[in-house]
Structures are given as C-alpha cells and as structure tokens.
Backbone as CSV, one residue per row, in Angstrom:
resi,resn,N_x,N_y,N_z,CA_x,CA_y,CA_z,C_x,C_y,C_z
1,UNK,-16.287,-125.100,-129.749,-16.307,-125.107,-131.190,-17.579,-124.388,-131.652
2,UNK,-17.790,-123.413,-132.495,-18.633,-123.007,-133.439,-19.591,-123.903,-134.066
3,UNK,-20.830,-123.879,-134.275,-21.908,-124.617,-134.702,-21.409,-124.163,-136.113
4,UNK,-21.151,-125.262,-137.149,-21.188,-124.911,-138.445,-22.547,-124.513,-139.245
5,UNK,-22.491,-123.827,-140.344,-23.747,-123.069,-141.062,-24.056,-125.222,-141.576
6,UNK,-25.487,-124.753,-141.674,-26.198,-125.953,-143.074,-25.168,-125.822,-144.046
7,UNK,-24.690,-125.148,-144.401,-23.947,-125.558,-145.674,-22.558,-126.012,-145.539
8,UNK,-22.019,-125.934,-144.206,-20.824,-126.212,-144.003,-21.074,-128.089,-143.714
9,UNK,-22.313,-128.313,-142.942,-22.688,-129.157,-142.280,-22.429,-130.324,-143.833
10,UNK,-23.197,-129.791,-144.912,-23.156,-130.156,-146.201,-22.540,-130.870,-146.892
11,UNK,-21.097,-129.929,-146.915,-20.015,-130.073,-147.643,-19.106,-131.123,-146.813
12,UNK,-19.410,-131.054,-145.306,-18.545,-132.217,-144.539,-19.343,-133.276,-144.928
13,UNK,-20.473,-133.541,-144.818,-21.257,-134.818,-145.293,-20.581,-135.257,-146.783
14,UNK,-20.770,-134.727,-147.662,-20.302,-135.055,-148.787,-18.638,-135.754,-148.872
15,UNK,-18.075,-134.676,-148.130,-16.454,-135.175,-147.716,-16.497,-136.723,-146.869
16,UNK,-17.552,-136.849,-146.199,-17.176,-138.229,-145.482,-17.932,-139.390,-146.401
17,UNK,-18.716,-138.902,-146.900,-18.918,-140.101,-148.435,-18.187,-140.219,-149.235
18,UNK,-17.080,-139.168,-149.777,-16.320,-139.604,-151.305,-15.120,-139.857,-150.984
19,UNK,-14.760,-139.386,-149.668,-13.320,-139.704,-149.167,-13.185,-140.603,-147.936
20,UNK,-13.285,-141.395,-148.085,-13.069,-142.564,-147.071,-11.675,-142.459,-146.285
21,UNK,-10.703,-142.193,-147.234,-9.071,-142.438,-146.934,-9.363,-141.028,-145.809
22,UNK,-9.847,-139.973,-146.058,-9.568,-138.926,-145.196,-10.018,-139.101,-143.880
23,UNK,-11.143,-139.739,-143.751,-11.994,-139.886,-142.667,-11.029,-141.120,-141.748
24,UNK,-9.980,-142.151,-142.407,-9.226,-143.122,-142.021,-8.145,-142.188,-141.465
25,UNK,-7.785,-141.147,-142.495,-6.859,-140.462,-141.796,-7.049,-139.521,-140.264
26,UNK,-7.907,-139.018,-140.542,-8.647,-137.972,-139.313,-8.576,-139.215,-138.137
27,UNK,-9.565,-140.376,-137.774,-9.253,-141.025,-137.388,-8.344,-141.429,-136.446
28,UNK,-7.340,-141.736,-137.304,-6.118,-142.297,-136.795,-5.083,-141.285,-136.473
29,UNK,-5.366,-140.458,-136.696,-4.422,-138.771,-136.077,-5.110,-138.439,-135.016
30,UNK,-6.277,-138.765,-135.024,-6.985,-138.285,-133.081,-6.843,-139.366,-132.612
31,UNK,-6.555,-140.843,-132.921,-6.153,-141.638,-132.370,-4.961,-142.040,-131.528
32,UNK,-3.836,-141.408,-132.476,-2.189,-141.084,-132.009,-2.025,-140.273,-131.195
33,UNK,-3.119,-138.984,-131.032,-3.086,-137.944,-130.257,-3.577,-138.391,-128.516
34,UNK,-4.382,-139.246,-129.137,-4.923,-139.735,-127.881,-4.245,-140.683,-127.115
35,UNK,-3.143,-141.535,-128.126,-2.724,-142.199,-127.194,-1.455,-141.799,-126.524
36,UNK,-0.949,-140.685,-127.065,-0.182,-139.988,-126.784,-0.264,-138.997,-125.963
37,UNK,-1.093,-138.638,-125.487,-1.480,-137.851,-124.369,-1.102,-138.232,-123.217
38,UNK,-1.017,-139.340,-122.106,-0.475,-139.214,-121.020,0.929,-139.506,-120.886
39,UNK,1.595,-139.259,-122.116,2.926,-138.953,-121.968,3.937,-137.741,-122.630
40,UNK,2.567,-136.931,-122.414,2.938,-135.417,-123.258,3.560,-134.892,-122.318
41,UNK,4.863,-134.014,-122.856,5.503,-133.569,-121.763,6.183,-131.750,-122.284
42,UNK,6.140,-131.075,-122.383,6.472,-129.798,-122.416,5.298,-128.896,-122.654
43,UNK,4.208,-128.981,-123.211,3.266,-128.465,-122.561,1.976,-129.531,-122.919
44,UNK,1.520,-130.009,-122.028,0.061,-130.598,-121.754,-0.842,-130.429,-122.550
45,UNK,-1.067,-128.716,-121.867,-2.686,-128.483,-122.745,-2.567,-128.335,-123.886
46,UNK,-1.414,-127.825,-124.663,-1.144,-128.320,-126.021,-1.770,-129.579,-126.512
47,UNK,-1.134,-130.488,-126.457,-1.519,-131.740,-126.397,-3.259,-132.189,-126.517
48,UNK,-3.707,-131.181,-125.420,-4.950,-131.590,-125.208,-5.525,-130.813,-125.751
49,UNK,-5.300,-130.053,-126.417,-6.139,-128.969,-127.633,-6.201,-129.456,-128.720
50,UNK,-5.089,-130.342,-129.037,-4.743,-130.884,-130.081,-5.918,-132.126,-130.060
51,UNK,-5.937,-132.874,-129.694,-6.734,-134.343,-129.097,-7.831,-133.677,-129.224
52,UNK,-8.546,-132.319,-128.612,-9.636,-132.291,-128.431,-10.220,-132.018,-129.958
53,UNK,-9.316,-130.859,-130.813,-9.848,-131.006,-131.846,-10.107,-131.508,-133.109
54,UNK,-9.095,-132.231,-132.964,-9.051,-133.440,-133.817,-10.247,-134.292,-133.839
55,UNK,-10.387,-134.487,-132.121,-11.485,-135.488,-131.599,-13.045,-134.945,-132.258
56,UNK,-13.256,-133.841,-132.160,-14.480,-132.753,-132.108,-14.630,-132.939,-133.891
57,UNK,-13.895,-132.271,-134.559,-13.410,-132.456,-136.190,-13.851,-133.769,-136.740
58,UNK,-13.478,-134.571,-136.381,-13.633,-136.352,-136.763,-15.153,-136.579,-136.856
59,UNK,-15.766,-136.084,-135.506,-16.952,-136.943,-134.636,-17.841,-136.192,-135.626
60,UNK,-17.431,-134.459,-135.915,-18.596,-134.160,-136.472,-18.704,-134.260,-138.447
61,UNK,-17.553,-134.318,-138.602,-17.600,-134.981,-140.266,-18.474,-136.546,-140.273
62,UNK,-17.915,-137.327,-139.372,-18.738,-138.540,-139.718,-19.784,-138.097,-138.913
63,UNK,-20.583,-137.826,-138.206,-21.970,-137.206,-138.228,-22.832,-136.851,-139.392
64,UNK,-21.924,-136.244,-139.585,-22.560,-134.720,-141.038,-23.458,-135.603,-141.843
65,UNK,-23.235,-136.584,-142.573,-24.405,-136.966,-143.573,-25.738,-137.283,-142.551
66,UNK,-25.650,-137.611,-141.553,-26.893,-137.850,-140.442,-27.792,-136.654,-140.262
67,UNK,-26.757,-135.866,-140.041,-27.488,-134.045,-139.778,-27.575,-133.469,-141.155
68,UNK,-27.101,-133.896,-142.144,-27.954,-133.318,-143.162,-29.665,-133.732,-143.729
69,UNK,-29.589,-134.689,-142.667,-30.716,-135.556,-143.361,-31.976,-135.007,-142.268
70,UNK,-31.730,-134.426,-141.256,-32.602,-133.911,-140.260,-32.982,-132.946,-140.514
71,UNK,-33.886,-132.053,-140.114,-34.269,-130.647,-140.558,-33.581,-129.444,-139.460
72,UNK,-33.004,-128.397,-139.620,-31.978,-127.165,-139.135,-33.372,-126.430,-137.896
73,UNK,-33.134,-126.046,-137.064,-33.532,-124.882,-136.374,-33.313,-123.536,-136.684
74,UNK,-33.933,-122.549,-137.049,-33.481,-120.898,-137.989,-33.276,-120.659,-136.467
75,UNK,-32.680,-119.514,-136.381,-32.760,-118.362,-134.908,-34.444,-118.196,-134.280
76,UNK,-35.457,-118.596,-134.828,-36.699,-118.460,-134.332,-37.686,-119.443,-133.501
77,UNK,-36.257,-120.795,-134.174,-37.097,-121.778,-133.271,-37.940,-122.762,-134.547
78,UNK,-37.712,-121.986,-135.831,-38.706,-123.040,-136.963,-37.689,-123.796,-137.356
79,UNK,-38.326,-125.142,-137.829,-37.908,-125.850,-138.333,-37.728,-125.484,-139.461
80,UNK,-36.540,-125.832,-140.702,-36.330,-125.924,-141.784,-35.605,-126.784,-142.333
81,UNK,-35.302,-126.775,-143.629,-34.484,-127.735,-143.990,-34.037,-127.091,-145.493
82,UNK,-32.732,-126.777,-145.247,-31.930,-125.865,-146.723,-31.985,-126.972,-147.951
83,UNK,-32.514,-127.795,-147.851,-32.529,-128.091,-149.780,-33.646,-128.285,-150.083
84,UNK,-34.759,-128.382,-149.085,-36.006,-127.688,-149.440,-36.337,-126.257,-149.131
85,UNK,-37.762,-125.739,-150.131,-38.118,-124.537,-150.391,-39.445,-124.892,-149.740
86,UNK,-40.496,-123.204,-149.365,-41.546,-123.334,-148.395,-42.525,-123.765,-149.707
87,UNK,-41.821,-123.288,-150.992,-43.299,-123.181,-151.832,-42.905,-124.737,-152.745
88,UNK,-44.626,-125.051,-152.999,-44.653,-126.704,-153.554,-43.881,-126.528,-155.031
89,UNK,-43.595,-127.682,-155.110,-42.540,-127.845,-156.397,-43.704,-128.342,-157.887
C-alpha cells in the first residue's frame, strides 16, 4: 500500500471521528472477509486481496486521528507538522 500524503492522513482522521457507522461498517466487511477466507474457493488470492485490503484500509483510518497528532517526516529526514507553520504566530 502507498504511504498516504498528511493530508490524506487528515481527511481519514476526520472520517473516523464524524462517522462512526462507517468505521462499524469497514469493520465488519474485513471481518466477513476474514472469516470467509478459509473457505474461499474459485480463486484464493482474490479473496486474500480482498481481506488484505480491507484489513490495511480499516487499521489505517482508525489510526489516522493518532498520526495526525504526531509530527510527518519531509523526504529530508525533518520533522514537521502540516498545520503548523516554521514562522511564530
């Protein structure tokens, strides 16, 4: 899976605070997937692509408000953090 941008990271945080029902839903669809997996039968890894991203999708929406609250790594190795600015307010 692709590392989402800070701002994607964002907008999933926000989604797992105002929508509860979705996060119940996500949930319980990688849940079905999962339990449905060792009796998948016409193709497997289907199955298990499915499970995986569902699984991956879920874990990192309910994450997201956690990692918004941490500060980002740029490509250089600095710390930052996108809803703060370098200069004092």
């Amino acid at each position: 899976m692709i590392r989402p941008s800070p701002k994607a990271v964002e907008a999933m945080a926000i989604v797992a605070k105002r929508n509860p029902e979705l996060m119940e839903f996500l949930r319980a669809a990688y849940m079905h997937e999962l339990e449905q997996l060792p009796q998948a039968t016409g193709n497997p890894a289907l199955a298990q692509g499915r499970c995986q991203v569902l699984g991956e999708l879920y874990k990192l929406i309910l994450s997201a408000p956690e990692l918004t609250a941490k500060p980002y790594q740029n490509g250089n190795g600095k710390l930052f953090n996108p809803t703060h600015t370098e200069r004092s307010v």
